[in-house]
C-alpha positions in Angstrom: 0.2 56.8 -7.0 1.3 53.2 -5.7 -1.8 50.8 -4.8 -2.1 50.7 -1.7 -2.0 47.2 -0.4 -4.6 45.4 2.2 -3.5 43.3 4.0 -5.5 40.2 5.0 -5.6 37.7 7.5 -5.0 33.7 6.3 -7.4 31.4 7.2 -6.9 29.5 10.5 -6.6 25.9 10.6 -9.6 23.7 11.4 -9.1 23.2 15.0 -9.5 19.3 16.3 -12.6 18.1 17.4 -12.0 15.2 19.7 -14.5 12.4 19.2 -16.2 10.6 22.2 -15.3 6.9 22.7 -18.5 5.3 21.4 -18.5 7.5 18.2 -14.9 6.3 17.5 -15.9 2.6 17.5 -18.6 3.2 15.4 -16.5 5.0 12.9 -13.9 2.2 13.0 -16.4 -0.6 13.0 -17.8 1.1 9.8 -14.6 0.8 8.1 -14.4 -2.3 9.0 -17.3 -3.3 7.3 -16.3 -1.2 4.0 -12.4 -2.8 3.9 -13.3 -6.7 5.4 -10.4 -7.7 4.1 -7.8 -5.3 4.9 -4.4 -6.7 5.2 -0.7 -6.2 4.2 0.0 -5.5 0.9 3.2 -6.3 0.5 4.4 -9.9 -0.4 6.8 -11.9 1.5 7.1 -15.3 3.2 8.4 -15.5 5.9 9.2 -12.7 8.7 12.7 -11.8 7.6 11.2 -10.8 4.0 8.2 -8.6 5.6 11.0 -6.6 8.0 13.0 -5.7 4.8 10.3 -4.8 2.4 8.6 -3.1 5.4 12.0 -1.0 5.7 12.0 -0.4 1.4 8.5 1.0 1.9 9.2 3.8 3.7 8.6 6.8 1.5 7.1 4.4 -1.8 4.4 2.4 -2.6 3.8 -1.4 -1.3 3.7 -2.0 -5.4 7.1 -1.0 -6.2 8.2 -2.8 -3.3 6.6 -6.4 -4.5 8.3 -5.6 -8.1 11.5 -5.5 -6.4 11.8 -8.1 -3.5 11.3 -10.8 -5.4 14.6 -10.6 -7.5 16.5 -9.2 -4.1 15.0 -12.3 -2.0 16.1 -14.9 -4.7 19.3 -12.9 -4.9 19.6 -12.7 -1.1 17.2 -14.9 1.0 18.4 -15.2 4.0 19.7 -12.4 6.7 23.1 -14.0 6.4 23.4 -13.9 2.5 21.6 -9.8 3.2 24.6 -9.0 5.3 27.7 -10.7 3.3 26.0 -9.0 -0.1 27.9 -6.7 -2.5 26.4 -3.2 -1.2 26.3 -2.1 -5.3 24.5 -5.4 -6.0 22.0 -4.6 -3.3 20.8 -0.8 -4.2 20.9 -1.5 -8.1 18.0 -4.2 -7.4 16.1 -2.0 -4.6 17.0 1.4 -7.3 12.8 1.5 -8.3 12.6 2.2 -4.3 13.9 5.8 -4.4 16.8 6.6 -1.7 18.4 3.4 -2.8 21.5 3.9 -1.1 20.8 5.1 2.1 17.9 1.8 2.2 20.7 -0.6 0.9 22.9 0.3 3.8 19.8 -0.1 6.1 18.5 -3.6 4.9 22.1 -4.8 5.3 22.8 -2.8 8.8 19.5 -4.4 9.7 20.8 -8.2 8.2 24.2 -7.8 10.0 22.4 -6.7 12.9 20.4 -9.4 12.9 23.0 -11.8 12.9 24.9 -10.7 15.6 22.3 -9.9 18.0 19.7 -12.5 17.5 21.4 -15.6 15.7 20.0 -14.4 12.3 16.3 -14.6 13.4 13.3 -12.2 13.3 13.0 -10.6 17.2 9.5 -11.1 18.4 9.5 -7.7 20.6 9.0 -3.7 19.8 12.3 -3.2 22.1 14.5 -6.1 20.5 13.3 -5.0 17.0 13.8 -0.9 17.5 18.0 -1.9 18.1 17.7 -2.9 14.2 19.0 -0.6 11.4 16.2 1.2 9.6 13.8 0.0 12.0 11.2 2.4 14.2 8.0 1.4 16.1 6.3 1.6 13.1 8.2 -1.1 11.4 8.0 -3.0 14.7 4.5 -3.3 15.0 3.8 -4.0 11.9 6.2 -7.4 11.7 5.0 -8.5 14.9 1.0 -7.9 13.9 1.2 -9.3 10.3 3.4 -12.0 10.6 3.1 -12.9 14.5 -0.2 -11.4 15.4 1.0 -9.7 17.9 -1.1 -6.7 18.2 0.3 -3.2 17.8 -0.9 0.2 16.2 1.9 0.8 12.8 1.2 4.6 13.1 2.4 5.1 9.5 1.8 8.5 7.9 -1.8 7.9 6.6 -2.8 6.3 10.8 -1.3 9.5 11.6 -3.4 12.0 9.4 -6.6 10.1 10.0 -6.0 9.7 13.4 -6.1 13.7 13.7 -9.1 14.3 11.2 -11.3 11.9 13.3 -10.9 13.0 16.4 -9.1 10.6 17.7 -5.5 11.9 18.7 -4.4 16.0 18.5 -0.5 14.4 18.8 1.7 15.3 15.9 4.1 12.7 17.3 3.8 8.9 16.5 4.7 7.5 19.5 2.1 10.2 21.3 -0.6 9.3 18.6 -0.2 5.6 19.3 -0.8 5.9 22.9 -4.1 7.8 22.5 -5.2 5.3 19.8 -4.4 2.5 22.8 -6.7 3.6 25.0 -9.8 4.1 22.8 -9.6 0.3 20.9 -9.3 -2.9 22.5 -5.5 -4.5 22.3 -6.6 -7.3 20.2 -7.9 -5.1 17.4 -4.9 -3.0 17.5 -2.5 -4.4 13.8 -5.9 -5.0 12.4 -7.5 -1.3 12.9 -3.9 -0.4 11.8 -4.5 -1.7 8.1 -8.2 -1.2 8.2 -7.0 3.2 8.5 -4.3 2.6 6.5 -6.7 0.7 3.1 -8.7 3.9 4.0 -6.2 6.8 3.7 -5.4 4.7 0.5 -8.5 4.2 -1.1 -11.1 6.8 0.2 -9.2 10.0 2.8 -6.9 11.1 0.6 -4.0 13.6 2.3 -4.9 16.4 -0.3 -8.2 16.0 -1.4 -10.1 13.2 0.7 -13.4 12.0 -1.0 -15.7 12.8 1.5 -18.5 12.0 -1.0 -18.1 8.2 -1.0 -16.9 7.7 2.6 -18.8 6.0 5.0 -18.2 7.8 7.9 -18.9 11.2 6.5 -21.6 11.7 8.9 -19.8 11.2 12.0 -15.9 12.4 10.6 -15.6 15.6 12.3 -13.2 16.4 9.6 -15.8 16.1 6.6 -15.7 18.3 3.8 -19.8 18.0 3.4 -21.0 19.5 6.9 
């Protein structure tokens, strides 16, 4: 006779556990203290250079990135030189990147653009940015925060994960999870708290396997593996 077969329910989710105000600035100022100098990792030197690698980063390391901007900036360093390039020339030097020809088209949509809409200058505003090829709030915030310090919350994929397993936002949605993180930190902490979360899903939460052991917040992370 067959087997007869059981079936079983999967496990459910861990539901979110919103954190109160106070016990979200202690987590952050705690990270804070364990990443004191958290800051962009990618190299550039002025603000045209950050808002292209930033765009080249999407979906690769900051590493690969600094490997290949050098040779593309030297190659290209202006937004003008960016736009008038040979589009072949341009995604065999970003190729380490991965999607190399969908980001070449980008970095010189974003070059051309630009050109034409801002006199070959770096915007200084989320809205004037966000008209850019290749360019989202994300992006935004984080060329007017490193390079401007103008503060803003680069809700990247690792701001977005933490943000959910400490309490902090039950949005899916960037633009939602940036709004709740708004209202629990003070504006002028905002890029800074950005990078602080970001060095942390790096180096310590981890998407598949955080390392709850050596984090300092484990005590207070709704989210930890050792309650």
């Amino acid at each position: 006779m067959p087997r007869k077969v059981v079936k079983t329910k999967a496990k459910t989710a861990t539901k979110f556990k919103k954190v109160s105000r106070d016990r979200a600035q202690e987590m952050i100022d705690l990270l804070c203290k364990r990443y004191p100098d958290a800051e962009c990792e990618l190299t550039y030197k002025n603000d045209f250079e950050l808002l292209i690698s930033v765009i080249l980063s999407a979906q690769c390391t900051d590493v690969t990135v600094n490997k290949v901007t050098p040779k593309l900036f030297k190659r290209f360093p202006t937004a003008k030189a960016l736009a008038e390039a040979n589009l072949e020339e341009v995604q065999q030097l970003i190729r380490p990147t991965g999607f190399f020809n969908a980001k070449a088209r980008n970095i010189q949509a974003c070059a051309e653009g630009l050109i034409q809409k801002f006199g070959g200058k770096v915007p200084k505003t989320v809205e004037e940015l966000t008209t850019l090829a290749g360019v989202g709030r994300k992006t935004a915030n984080v060329v007017l925060g490193v390079a401007h310090q103008i503060p803003g919350w680069s809700v990247d994929t690792h701001v977005q994960r933490l943000s959910k397993r400490l309490g902090l936002s039950k949005e899916a949605d960037p633009l939602k999870i940036e709004k709740d993180l708004q209202k629990i930190f003070p504006a002028q902490d905002w890029s800074k708290l950005s990078i602080t979360l970001i060095w942390h899903g790096r180096r310590t939460c981890y998407a598949r396997k955080p390392d709850c052991a050596h984090c300092p917040i484990n005590h207070l992370c709704p989210a930890s593996l050792l309650h």
